[in-house]
Each structure stands twice: as structure tokens, then as C-alpha cells.
MINU-266632 format. One record per residue (C-alpha): x, y, z; residue number from 1. Coordinates in Angstrom, 2 decimals, decimal comma, padded with zeros to 5 digits. Each point is the difference from the previous one (the first is absolute). Layout:
<rs>
      px      py      pz seq
       X       Y       Z NUM
...
</rs>
This chain:
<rs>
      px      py      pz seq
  170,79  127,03  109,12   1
 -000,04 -003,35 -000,54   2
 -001,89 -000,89  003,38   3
 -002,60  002,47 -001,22   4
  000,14 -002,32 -003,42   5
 -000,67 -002,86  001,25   6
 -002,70  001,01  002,34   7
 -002,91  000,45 -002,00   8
  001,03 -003,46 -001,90   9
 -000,36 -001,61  003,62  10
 -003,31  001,94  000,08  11
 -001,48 -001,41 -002,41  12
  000,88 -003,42  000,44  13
 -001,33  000,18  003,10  14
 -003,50  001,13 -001,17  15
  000,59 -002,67 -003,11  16
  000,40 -002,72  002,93  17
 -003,26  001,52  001,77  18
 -002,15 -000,13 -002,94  19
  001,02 -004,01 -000,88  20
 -000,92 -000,83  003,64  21
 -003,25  001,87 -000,19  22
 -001,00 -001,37 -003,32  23
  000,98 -003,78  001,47  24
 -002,18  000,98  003,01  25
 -003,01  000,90 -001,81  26
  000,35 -002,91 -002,63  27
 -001,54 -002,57  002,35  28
 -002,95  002,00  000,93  29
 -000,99  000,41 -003,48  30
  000,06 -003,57 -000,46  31
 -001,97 -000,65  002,89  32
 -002,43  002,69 -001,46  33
  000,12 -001,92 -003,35  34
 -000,45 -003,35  001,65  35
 -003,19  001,42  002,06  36
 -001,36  001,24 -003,06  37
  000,46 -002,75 -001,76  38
 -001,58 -002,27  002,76  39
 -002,75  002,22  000,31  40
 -001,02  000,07 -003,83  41
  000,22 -003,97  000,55  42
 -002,62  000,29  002,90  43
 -001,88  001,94 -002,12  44
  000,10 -002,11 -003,07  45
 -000,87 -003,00  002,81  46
 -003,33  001,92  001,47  47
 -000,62  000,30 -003,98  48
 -000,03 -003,35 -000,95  49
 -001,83 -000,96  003,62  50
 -002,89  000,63 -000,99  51
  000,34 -001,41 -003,63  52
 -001,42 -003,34  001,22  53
 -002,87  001,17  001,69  54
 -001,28  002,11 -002,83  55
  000,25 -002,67 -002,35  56
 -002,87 -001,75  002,59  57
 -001,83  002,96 -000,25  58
 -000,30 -000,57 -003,64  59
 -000,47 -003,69  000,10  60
 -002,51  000,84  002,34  61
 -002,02  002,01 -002,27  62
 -000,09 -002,14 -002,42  63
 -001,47 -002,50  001,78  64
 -002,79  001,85  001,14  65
 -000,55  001,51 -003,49  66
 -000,18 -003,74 -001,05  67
 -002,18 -001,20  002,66  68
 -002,49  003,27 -000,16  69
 -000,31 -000,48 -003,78  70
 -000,79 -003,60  000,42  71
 -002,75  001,03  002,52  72
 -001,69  002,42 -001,96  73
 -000,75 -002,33 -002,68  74
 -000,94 -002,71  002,31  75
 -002,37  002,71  001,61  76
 -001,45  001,18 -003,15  77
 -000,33 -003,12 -001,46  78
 -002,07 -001,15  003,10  79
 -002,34  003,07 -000,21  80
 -000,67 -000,43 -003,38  81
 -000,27 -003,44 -000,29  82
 -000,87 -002,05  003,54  83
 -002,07  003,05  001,04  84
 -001,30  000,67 -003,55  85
  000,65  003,57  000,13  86
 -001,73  001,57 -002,98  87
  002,27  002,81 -000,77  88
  003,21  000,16 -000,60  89
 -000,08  003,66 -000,70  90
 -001,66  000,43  003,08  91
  003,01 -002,04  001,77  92
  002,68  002,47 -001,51  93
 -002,15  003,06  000,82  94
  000,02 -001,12  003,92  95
  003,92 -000,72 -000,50  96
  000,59  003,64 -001,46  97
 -002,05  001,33  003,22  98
  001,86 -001,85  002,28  99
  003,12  001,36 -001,64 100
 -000,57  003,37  000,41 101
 -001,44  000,16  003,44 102
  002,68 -001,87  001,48 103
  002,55  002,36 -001,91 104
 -001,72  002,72  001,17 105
  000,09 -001,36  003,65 106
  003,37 -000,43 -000,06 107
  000,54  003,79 -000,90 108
 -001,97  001,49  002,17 109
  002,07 -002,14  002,77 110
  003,18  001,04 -001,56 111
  000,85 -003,59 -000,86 112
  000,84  000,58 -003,45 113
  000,61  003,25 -001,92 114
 -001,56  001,04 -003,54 115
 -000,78  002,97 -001,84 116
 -003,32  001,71  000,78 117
 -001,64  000,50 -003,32 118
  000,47  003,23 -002,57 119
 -001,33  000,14 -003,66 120
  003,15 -001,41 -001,27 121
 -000,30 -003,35  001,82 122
 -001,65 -001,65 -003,24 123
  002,22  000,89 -002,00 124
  002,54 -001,43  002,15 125
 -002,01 -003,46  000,13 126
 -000,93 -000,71 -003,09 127
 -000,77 -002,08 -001,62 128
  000,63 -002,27  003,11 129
 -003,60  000,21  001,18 130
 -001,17 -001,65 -003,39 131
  002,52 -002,47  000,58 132
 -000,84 -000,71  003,24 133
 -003,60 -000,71 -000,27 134
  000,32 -001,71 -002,80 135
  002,85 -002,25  001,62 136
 -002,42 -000,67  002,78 137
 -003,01 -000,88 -002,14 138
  001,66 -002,11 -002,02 139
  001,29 -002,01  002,54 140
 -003,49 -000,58  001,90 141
 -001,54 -000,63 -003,17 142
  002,49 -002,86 -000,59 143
  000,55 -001,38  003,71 144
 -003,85 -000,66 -000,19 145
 -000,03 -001,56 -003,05 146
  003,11 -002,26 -000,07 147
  001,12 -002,66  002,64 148
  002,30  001,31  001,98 149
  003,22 -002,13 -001,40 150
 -000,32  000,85 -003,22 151
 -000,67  003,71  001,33 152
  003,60 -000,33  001,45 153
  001,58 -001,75 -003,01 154
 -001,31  002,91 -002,56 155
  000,75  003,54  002,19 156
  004,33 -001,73 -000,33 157
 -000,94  002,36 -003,57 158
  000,09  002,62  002,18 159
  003,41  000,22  000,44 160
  001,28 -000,16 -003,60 161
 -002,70  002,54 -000,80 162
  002,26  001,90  002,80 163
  002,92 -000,65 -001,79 164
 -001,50  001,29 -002,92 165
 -001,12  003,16  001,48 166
  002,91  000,68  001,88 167
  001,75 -000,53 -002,44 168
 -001,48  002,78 -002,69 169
 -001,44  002,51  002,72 170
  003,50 -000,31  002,29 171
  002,42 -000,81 -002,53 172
  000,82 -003,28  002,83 173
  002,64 -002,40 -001,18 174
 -000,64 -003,99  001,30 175
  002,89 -002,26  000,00 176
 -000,27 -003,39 -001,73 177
 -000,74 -002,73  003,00 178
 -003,00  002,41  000,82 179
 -001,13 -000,22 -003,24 180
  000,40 -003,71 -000,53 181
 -001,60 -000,09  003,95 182
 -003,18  001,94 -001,33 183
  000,03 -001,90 -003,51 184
 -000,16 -004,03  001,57 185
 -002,60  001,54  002,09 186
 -002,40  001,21 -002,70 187
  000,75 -003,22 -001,63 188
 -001,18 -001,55  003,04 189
 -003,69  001,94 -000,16 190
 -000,18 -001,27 -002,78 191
  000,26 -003,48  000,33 192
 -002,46  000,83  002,88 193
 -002,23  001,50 -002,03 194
 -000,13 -002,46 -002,75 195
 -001,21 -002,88  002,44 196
 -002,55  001,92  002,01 197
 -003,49 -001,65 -000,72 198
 -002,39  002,36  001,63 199
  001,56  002,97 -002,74 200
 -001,78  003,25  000,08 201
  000,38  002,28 -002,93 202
 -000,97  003,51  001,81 203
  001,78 -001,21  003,00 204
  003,37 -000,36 -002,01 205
 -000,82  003,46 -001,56 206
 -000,52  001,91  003,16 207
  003,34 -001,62  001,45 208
  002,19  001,29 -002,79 209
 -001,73  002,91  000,35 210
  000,77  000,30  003,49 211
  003,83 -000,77 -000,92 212
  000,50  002,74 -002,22 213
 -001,90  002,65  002,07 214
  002,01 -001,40  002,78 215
  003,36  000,40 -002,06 216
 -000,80  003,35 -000,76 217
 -001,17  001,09  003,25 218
  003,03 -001,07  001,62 219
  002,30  001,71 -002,83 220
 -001,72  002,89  000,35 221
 -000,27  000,14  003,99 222
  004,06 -000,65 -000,56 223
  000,10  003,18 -001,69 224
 -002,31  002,09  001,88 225
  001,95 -001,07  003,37 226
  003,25  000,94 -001,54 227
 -001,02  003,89 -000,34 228
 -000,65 -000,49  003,52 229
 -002,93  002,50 -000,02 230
 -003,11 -001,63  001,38 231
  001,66 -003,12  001,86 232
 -001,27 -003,94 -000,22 233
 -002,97  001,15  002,46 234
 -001,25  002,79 -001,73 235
  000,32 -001,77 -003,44 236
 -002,03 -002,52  001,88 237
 -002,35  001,49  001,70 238
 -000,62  003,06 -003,10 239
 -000,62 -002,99 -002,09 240
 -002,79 -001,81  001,65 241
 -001,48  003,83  001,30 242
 -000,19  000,88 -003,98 243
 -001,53 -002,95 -001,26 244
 -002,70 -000,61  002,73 245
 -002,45  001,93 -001,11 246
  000,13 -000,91 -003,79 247
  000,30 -003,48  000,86 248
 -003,21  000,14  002,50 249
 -001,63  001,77 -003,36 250
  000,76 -002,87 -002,03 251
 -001,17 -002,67  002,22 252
 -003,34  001,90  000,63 253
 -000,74  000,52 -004,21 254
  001,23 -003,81 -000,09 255
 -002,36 -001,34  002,84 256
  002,48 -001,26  002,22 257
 -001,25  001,97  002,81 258
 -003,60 -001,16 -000,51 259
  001,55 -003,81 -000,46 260
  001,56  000,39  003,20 261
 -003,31  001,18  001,70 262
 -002,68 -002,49 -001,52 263
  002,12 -003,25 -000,48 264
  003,04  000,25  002,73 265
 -003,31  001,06  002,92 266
 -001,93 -003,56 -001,10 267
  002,64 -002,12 -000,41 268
  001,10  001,36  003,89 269
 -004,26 -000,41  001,32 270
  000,14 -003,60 -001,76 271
  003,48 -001,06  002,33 272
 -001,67  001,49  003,02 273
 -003,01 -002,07 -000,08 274
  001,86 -002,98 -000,93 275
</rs>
């Protein structure tokens, strides 16, 4: 009887014994699982920050260009309307809005970029960006051609606290206090600008604050537009420019701009041929 007693005890501390040496077994393998895991999150966090650096050049690369394409636009248009004599600066933004829309088109067609095709609810969508954009754009070759082109540069710097500004109330945007003071000594510095510039031009000033708040609120409102992600940044741009084509073309005829542009621009080309 007592044999039979003790048997089962041994029994169990056999299988006891056998379920330690099992559980020590298995122990290291689960750290090395741990450890791999652990390595391979750290690979992963590694091939996340690789490319960290070289998207930060992407950015820094854009901005450049932006810089340098802004800078030659004005240079451009400034030469057209002022070296060449260019009558028309409506005329100017009319051949800027057609370029804008068959290249945008273009690019469609070629499946380059991607945009929605248009549907009676695409002005609605736009607006009132079209107004804004034309106006931005007339504006600004209404001033290039009147003002030198430093002073041009010192007054659009309004531009961006007129972007603060509209930011600001349309997208409730919070700006921290060394932007502000960054933005500030740089109006204070158009200023000074302004006050010792001798060749001053009253409707040249008026047009480049113009331009600056229609600029402001474009921007704020292309901000907000782009955020419902409906229409994209090339159908916003390329919408824009198709709507206001046609009313713009309109204006310049009723204005004659168009009739400028084929009397005066025609001599003033005959008169450099035979010279």
C-alpha cells in the first residue's frame, strides 16, 4: 500500500521536473525572438529616418526654384512691358492664363498630372478663387510696369503679413512670436525703403498693395480649398485661369487693349526692323 502511495507522488514530480526543463528550454528562444524583433523594429526605425535627410533637400530644393522662378517672372514681365514697351498689360496676363491652361491640359491628356474633369459643381467648388486670381495677376502687371523693380520687391514683403492676416481669420492659424517680430522688422524695412525712393509713383504703390492683399487672400483661400482635397493644386490652377479667360479677354477688348496691342505694339516692331 504504501509503494502504491508513493507512486503517483514520484509521478508527478517527475512530470513537475519535465515541465521546469521545458519551460528553461523554450526561455532562450523567446528571447532570441524578442531580441530579433526588437532589432528589426530598429532597422525599421533606421530605413525611416534614412530618408529624412534627403527629403528635407527635396524641400530646400523647391524652394529655391520657387524663389528663382518668381524672380524671373518679374524680370520677364518687367522687360516686356517696359524694354519692349509692351502696351498691354492685360493683354500680357491674358497670354499667361492661355499658357496655363494648355499646358495643364497637355499634361492630362499625357497622364502627367491628374485633375477632375469638369461637372456643374466645379464653380462652386472654386470660388471665389477665379476673382482672386485674376485680380492677383493684374495687379501685379499693372505694378511691375509701373514701379522699378526694387521697390517692386521691397513693397510685395506686405504680402506676407496680409497672409498672416488671412490665415489667420479664414484658418484660425496661430504664428509664434520670432515669426512675427521676423515679418514686423521687415515691413519696417519697406518702409524705410519706401520713404527714400525718389522716382515715387502713386498708382504704382496702389496696385502693389493691391496685389498683396489679393495675393494674401488667394493663398488663404487656395490653403483651404486644397485641404478639402477635392479639386487638387492643378485643377484649382488650371479651373482658375480656364474660368476667367474669357471674361478677362472681354474686358481687355471693351478697354482697347487688344486694339493697343495691334496699332501701337505692330509700329513700334516695323520702326526696330528698319532701324
Amino acid at each position: 500500500a504504501s509503494i502504491n502511495t508513493k507512486t503517483p507522488l514520484l509521478r508527478h514530480d517527475h512530470v513537475g521536473w519535465a515541465s521546469m526543463a521545458e519551460v528553461q528550454r523554450r526561455q532562450p528562444v523567446r528571447v532570441k525572438g524578442a531580441a530579433a524583433s526588437e532589432s528589426g523594429s530598429h532597422r525599421n526605425e533606421a530605413a525611416g529616418m534614412a530618408p529624412e535627410p534627403f527629403t528635407v533637400f527635396l524641400k530646400l530644393s523647391a524652394a529655391v526654384f520657387y524663389g528663382l522662378a518668381s524672380f524671373l517672372i518679374v524680370v520677364v514681365n518687367k522687360s516686356v512691358l517696359t524694354n519692349y514697351r509692351f502696351p498691354s498689360s492685360l493683354s500680357v496676363g491674358i497670354g499667361q492664363m492661355l499658357a496655363t491652361v494648355v499646358v495643364l491640359w497637355v499634361a492630362k491628356a499625357f497622364r502627367v498630372i491628374k485633375f477632375p474633369d469638369f461637372d456643374k459643381n466645379i464653380p462652386r467648388k472654386t470660388f471665389p478663387l477665379p476673382l482672386l486670381y485674376v485680380g492677383n495677376q493684374i495687379t501685379g502687371l499693372f505694378g511691375t510696369k509701373q514701379l522699378n523693380l526694387p521697390m517692386f520687391t521691397v513693397l510685395r514683403r506686405f504680402s506676407i503679413l496680409f497672409t498672416m492676416m488671412a490665415e489667420g481669420f479664414l484658418l484660425k492659424k496661430k504664428f509664434s512670436r520670432p515669426i512675427q517680430l521676423t515679418v514686423l522688422a521687415m515691413i519696417l524695412g519697406a518702409f524705410v525703403a519706401a520713404s527714400t525712393d525718389l522716382s515715387f509713383d502713386l498708382q504704382g504703390y496702389v496696385f502693389i498693395l493691391m496685389n498683396d492683399v489679393l495675393t494674401a487672400a488667394n493663398g488663404a483661400y487656395v490653403k483651404q480649398k486644397l485641404d478639402s482635397k477635392e479639386l487638387g493644386k492643378y485643377g484649382l490652377l488650371y479651373y482658375n485661369a480656364l474660368f476667367m479667360i474669357f471674361p478677362t479677354l472681354l474686358f481687355a477688348y471693351f478697354t482697347g487693349d487688344i486694339q493697343m496691342v495691334g496699332t501701337e505694339f505692330n509700329h513700334y516692331y516695323t520702326i526696330n526692323l528698319c532701324a
